[in-house]
N, C-alpha and C positions, 0 to 999 in steps of 0.2 A: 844377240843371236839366239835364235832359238836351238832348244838341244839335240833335236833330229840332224844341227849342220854338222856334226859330224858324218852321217849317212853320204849327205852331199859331197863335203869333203873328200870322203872313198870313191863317190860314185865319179868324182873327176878326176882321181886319181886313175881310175879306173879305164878313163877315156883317155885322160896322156900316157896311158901304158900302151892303148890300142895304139896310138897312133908315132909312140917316139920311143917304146922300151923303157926299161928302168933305168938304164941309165943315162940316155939320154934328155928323160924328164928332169925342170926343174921345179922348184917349191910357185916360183912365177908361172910358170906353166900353168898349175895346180890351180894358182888365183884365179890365172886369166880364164881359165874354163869356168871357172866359178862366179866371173866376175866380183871379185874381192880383193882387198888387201894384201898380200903374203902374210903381213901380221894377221890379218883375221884369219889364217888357216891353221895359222903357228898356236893360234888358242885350241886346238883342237887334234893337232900331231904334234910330234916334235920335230920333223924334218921330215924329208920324204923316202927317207929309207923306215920309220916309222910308219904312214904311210901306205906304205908299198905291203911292212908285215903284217897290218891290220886288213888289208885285200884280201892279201894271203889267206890268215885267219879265215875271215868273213866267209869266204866263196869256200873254204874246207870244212868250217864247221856246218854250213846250209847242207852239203856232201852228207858230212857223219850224219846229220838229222835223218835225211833221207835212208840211208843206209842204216840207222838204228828202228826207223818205224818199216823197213822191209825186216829185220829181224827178229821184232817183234808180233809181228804180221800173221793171223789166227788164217794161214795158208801152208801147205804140205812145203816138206823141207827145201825142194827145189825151187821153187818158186821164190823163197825168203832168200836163198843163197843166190839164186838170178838178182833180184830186188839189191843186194847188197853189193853185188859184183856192177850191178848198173847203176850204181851212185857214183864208183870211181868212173867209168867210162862216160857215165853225162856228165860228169867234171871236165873232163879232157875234152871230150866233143866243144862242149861252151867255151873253153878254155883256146881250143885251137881252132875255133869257126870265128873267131872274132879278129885275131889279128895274129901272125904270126909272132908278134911280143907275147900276148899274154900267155904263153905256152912256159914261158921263164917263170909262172908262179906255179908251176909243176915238176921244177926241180929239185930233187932230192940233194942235188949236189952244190945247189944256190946258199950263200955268204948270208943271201938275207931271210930267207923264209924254207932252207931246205931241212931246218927242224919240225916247219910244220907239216911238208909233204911226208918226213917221214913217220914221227905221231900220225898223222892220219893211216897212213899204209897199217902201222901196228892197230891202230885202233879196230879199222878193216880185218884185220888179221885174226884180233879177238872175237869180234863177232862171229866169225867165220870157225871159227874153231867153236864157240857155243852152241852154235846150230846142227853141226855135224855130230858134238858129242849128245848133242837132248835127244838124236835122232837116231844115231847109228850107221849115218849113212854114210859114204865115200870110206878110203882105204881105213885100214885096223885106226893109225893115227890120226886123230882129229886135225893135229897142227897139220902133218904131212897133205893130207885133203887142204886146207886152206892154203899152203905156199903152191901147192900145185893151180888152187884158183887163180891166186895172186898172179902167178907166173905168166899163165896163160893170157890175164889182162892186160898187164904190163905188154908183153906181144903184142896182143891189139892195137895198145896204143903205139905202138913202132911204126904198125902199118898207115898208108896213107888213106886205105877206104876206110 
């Protein structure tokens, strides 16, 4: 097998999320989208709660990327701080226009992957606190400006528009 099957691997994981949630995916599931073996997946995850946190991963770190090159971005302070605030919200948008499952790899309070929703938040958090303090902009506190972003997006995503 070649080494990109792992990519494949994720990306049917990613399709018995849309369609069954994570817990009611099985590792067969995973084959059969794949048309493969279960052993041939098992060379490439350990099970499908592995699996599920390598999604996780994938689809948060593609996020941070985003959100690291809007904060690095040779544009005036607001626009880098929009840029970084709309990494988390085109997360969620993707996240929640595809299936009402895949919304469960945005839980901060999830068993399998809600360390990596919340690393990400912090990650977001730092950014967001560097920008304000290079700049000067938003309240005296740099952190207090970024949980105020933060907060504000979080909101967003509650909403159903």
């Amino acid at each position: 097998m070649p080494t990109d099957r792992l990519t494949e691997v994720l990306d049917a994981t990613y399709t018995c999320l849309t369609r069954y949630g994570v817990r009611r995916t099985t590792m067969d599931d995973i084959a059969s989208t794949m048309e493969v073996s279960r052993s041939a997946v098992y060379q490439y995850v350990r099970g499908k709660d592995d699996a599920f946190r390598r999604v996780a991963e994938r689809l948060h770190i593609r996020a941070l990327e985003r959100a690291r090159r809007a904060a690095a971005a040779d544009a005036p302070a607001a626009e880098r701080i929009r840029g970084i605030l709309a990494a988390k919200l085109d997360l969620v948008l993707e996240l929640t226009g595809d299936s009402p499952h895949t919304a469960e790899l945005l839980d901060e309070k999830a068993r399998l992957f809600g360390d990596i929703c919340h690393g990400f938040t912090t990650d977001l958090r730092a950014l967001l606190i560097e920008v304000f303090a290079e700049t000067g902009t938003g309240p005296p506190d740099p952190a207090d400006a970024a949980d105020i972003c933060l907060a504000l997006v979080i909101g967003l995503e509650a909403t159903e528009d």
